[in-house]
C-alpha positions in Angstrom: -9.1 6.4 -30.0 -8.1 7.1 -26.0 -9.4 4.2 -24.1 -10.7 6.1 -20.4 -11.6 3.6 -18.1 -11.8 3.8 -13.7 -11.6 1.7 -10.7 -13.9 -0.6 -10.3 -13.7 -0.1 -6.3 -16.7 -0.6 -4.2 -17.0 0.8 -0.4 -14.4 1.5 1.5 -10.8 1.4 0.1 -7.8 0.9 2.5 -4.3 2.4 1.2 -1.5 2.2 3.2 1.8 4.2 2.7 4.8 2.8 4.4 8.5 3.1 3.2 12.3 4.2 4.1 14.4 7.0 3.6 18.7 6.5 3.4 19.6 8.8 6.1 23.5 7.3 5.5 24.5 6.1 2.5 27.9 4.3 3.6 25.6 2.5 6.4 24.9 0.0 3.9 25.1 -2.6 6.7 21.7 -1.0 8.2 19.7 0.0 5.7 19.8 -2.5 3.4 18.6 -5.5 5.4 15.4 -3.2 5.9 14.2 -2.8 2.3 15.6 -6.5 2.2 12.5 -7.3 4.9 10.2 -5.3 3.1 10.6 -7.1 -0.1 10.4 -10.7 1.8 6.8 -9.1 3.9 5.6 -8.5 0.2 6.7 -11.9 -1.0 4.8 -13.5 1.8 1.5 -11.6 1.5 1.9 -12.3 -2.2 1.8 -16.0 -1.4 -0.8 -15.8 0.6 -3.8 -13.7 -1.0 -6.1 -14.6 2.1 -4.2 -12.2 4.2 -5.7 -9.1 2.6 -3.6 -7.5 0.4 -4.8 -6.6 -3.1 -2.6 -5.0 -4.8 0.9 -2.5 -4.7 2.7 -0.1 -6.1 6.8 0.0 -5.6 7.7 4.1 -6.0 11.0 5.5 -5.6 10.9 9.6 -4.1 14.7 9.8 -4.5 17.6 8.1 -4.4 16.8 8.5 -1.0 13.5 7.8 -0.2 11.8 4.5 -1.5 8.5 3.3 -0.6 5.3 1.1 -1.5 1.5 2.3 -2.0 -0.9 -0.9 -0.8 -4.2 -1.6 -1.3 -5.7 -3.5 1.2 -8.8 -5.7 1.4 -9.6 -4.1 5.5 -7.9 -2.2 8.1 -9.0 -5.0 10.0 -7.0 -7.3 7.7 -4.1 -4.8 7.5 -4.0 -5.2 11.6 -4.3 -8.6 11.5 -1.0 -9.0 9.3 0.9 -6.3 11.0 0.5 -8.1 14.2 0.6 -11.8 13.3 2.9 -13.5 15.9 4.0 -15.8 13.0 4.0 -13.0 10.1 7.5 -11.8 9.0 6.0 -8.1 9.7 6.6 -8.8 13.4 9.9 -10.6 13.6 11.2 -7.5 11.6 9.4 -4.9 13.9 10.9 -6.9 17.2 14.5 -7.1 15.5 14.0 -3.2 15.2 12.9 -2.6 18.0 15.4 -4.5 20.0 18.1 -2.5 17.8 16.6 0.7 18.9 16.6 -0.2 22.8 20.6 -1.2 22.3 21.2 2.1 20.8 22.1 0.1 17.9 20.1 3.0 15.5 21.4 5.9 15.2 19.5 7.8 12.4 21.4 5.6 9.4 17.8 4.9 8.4 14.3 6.0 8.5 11.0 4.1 8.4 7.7 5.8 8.2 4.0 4.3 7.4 0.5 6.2 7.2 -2.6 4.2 6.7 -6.1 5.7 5.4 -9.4 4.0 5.1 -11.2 6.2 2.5 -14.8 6.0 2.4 -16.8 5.2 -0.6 -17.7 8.0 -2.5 -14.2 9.9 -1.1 -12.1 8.7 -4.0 -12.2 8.4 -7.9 -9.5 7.5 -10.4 -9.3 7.6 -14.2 -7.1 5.8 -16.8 -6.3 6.4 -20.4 -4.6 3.9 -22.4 -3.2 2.7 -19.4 -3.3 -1.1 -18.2 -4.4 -1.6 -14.4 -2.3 0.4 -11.7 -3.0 1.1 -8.2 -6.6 1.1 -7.6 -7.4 -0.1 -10.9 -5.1 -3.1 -9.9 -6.5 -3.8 -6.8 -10.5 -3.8 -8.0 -10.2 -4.2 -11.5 -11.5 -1.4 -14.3 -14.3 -0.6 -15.9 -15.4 1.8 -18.9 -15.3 5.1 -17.7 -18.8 5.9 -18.7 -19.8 3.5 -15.9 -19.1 5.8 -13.3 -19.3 8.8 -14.7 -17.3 10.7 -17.5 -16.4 13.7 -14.8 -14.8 13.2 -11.5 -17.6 14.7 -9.5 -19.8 12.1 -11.4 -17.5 9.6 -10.3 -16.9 11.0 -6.6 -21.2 10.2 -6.4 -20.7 7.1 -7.6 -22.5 4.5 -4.7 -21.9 0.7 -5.4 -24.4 0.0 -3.2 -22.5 -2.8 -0.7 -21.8 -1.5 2.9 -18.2 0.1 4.2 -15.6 -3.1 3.6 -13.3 -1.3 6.6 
Protein backbone atom coordinates (compact mmCIF):
# COMPACT_ATOMS: atom_id res chain seq x y z
CA UNK A 1 0.00 0.00 0.00
CA UNK A 2 1.72 3.58 -1.15
CA UNK A 3 1.26 5.95 1.68
CA UNK A 4 0.51 9.71 -0.32
CA UNK A 5 0.45 12.30 2.08
CA UNK A 6 1.09 16.57 1.51
CA UNK A 7 2.22 19.56 3.34
CA UNK A 8 0.36 20.61 5.85
CA UNK A 9 1.31 24.39 4.98
CA UNK A 10 -1.12 27.19 5.70
CA UNK A 11 -0.79 30.84 4.04
CA UNK A 12 2.02 32.08 2.80
CA UNK A 13 5.24 29.93 2.58
CA UNK A 14 8.72 31.67 2.58
CA UNK A 15 11.61 29.61 0.72
CA UNK A 16 14.78 30.92 0.44
CA UNK A 17 17.65 29.65 -1.89
CA UNK A 18 21.00 30.70 -0.99
CA UNK A 19 24.36 28.75 -1.65
CA UNK A 20 28.05 28.79 -3.25
CA UNK A 21 29.61 27.70 -6.32
CA UNK A 22 33.80 26.60 -6.32
CA UNK A 23 34.97 28.90 -8.89
CA UNK A 24 38.78 27.55 -7.83
CA UNK A 25 39.27 24.45 -6.49
CA UNK A 26 43.07 24.93 -5.26
CA UNK A 27 41.62 28.21 -3.41
CA UNK A 28 40.83 26.11 -0.61
CA UNK A 29 41.96 28.87 1.64
CA UNK A 30 38.77 30.98 0.35
CA UNK A 31 36.11 28.99 -0.14
CA UNK A 32 36.12 26.77 2.50
CA UNK A 33 35.77 29.22 5.46
CA UNK A 34 32.47 30.24 3.52
CA UNK A 35 30.54 27.00 3.56
CA UNK A 36 32.31 26.75 7.08
CA UNK A 37 30.04 30.12 7.96
CA UNK A 38 27.07 28.72 6.44
CA UNK A 39 27.06 25.65 8.49
CA UNK A 40 27.73 27.73 11.82
CA UNK A 41 24.47 30.49 10.50
CA UNK A 42 22.45 27.07 10.41
CA UNK A 43 23.83 25.87 13.75
CA UNK A 44 22.69 29.10 15.32
CA UNK A 45 19.19 29.39 13.86
CA UNK A 46 18.93 25.72 14.80
CA UNK A 47 19.50 26.82 18.43
CA UNK A 48 17.35 29.23 18.33
CA UNK A 49 13.87 28.26 16.75
CA UNK A 50 12.44 31.79 17.70
CA UNK A 51 14.35 33.30 14.96
CA UNK A 52 12.15 31.85 12.17
CA UNK A 53 13.49 29.19 10.48
CA UNK A 54 11.48 26.06 10.10
CA UNK A 55 13.03 23.79 8.35
CA UNK A 56 16.15 22.96 5.46
CA UNK A 57 17.30 21.14 2.98
CA UNK A 58 21.28 20.72 2.34
CA UNK A 59 21.58 19.93 -1.80
CA UNK A 60 24.62 19.53 -3.65
CA UNK A 61 24.28 20.78 -7.83
CA UNK A 62 27.81 19.50 -8.43
CA UNK A 63 30.91 19.15 -7.10
CA UNK A 64 30.82 22.59 -7.67
CA UNK A 65 27.81 24.10 -6.62
CA UNK A 66 26.35 23.37 -3.06
CA UNK A 67 23.50 25.03 -1.51
CA UNK A 68 20.52 24.94 1.13
CA UNK A 69 16.62 25.20 0.45
CA UNK A 70 14.99 27.13 3.76
CA UNK A 71 11.76 27.34 4.85
CA UNK A 72 11.11 30.21 6.74
CA UNK A 73 8.41 31.24 9.30
CA UNK A 74 8.29 35.23 7.42
CA UNK A 75 10.16 37.34 5.11
CA UNK A 76 9.91 39.58 7.93
CA UNK A 77 11.66 37.09 10.13
CA UNK A 78 14.11 36.06 7.30
CA UNK A 79 15.10 40.14 7.40
CA UNK A 80 15.25 40.21 10.77
CA UNK A 81 18.00 37.39 10.93
CA UNK A 82 19.87 38.53 7.91
CA UNK A 83 20.36 41.86 9.48
CA UNK A 84 20.80 41.13 13.23
CA UNK A 85 23.83 43.26 14.40
CA UNK A 86 24.57 40.33 16.80
CA UNK A 87 23.58 37.31 14.27
CA UNK A 88 26.58 35.44 12.71
CA UNK A 89 24.76 36.27 9.15
CA UNK A 90 26.21 39.77 9.51
CA UNK A 91 29.72 39.31 10.83
CA UNK A 92 30.11 36.98 7.78
CA UNK A 93 28.53 39.39 5.29
CA UNK A 94 30.92 42.40 6.73
CA UNK A 95 34.10 40.04 6.66
CA UNK A 96 33.00 39.60 2.93
CA UNK A 97 32.49 42.58 2.17
CA UNK A 98 35.58 44.11 3.62
CA UNK A 99 37.41 41.26 1.54
CA UNK A 100 35.75 42.44 -1.63
CA UNK A 101 36.71 46.31 -1.04
CA UNK A 102 40.65 45.04 -0.44
CA UNK A 103 40.46 43.25 -3.66
CA UNK A 104 40.94 40.29 -1.57
CA UNK A 105 38.16 38.21 -3.96
CA UNK A 106 39.00 37.52 -7.00
CA UNK A 107 36.23 35.12 -8.44
CA UNK A 108 37.79 31.85 -6.23
CA UNK A 109 34.14 31.69 -5.00
CA UNK A 110 30.66 32.56 -5.68
CA UNK A 111 27.68 33.28 -3.37
CA UNK A 112 24.18 33.62 -4.66
CA UNK A 113 20.74 33.71 -2.65
CA UNK A 114 17.00 34.21 -4.09
CA UNK A 115 14.15 34.48 -1.73
CA UNK A 116 10.32 33.86 -2.70
CA UNK A 117 7.25 34.41 -0.54
CA UNK A 118 4.71 32.12 -2.27
CA UNK A 119 1.25 32.77 -1.64
CA UNK A 120 -1.25 30.33 -0.33
CA UNK A 121 -2.91 28.57 -2.90
CA UNK A 122 0.53 29.08 -5.26
CA UNK A 123 2.17 25.89 -4.17
CA UNK A 124 1.29 22.06 -3.44
CA UNK A 125 3.48 19.13 -2.71
CA UNK A 126 2.87 15.37 -2.50
CA UNK A 127 4.78 12.48 -0.78
CA UNK A 128 4.73 8.74 -1.20
CA UNK A 129 6.33 6.59 1.26
CA UNK A 130 8.40 9.26 1.98
CA UNK A 131 9.11 10.66 5.73
CA UNK A 132 8.86 14.64 6.01
CA UNK A 133 11.17 16.65 3.55
CA UNK A 134 11.16 20.17 2.62
CA UNK A 135 7.78 21.55 2.99
CA UNK A 136 6.45 18.59 4.55
CA UNK A 137 9.30 19.30 7.21
CA UNK A 138 8.73 22.64 7.76
CA UNK A 139 4.59 22.26 8.44
CA UNK A 140 4.21 18.83 9.05
CA UNK A 141 2.02 16.23 6.66
CA UNK A 142 -1.18 15.23 6.31
CA UNK A 143 -3.22 12.44 4.37
CA UNK A 144 -3.32 13.39 1.00
CA UNK A 145 -6.98 13.14 0.65
CA UNK A 146 -7.05 16.17 2.92
CA UNK A 147 -6.12 18.45 0.42
CA UNK A 148 -7.01 16.94 -2.41
CA UNK A 149 -5.93 13.73 -4.38
CA UNK A 150 -4.96 15.93 -7.59
CA UNK A 151 -2.60 18.88 -7.57
CA UNK A 152 -5.09 21.28 -8.88
CA UNK A 153 -7.34 20.16 -5.96
CA UNK A 154 -4.47 20.81 -3.80
CA UNK A 155 -3.34 24.26 -5.61
CA UNK A 156 -7.38 25.43 -4.28
CA UNK A 157 -6.74 24.26 -1.15
CA UNK A 158 -7.50 27.68 1.37
CA UNK A 159 -6.54 27.05 5.10
CA UNK A 160 -8.46 29.74 5.88
CA UNK A 161 -5.71 31.90 8.22
CA UNK A 162 -4.45 35.28 6.56
CA UNK A 163 -0.91 35.63 4.49
CA UNK A 164 1.93 34.71 7.31
CA UNK A 165 4.51 37.02 5.00
Amino acid sequence: MVSRTTADARGDVVVLLIGMRINRFWAVHVWLPVMLAMFRMLRELEKDPGRGLRAKVMLSASPRTYYVVQYWESKEKLYAYATAPEAFHHKAWARLNRKERTGKLRGEVGIWHEAYVVPEGSYEAIYGDMPATGLAAAYGQVPLEKRGRYAKDRFAHRSGEGARA
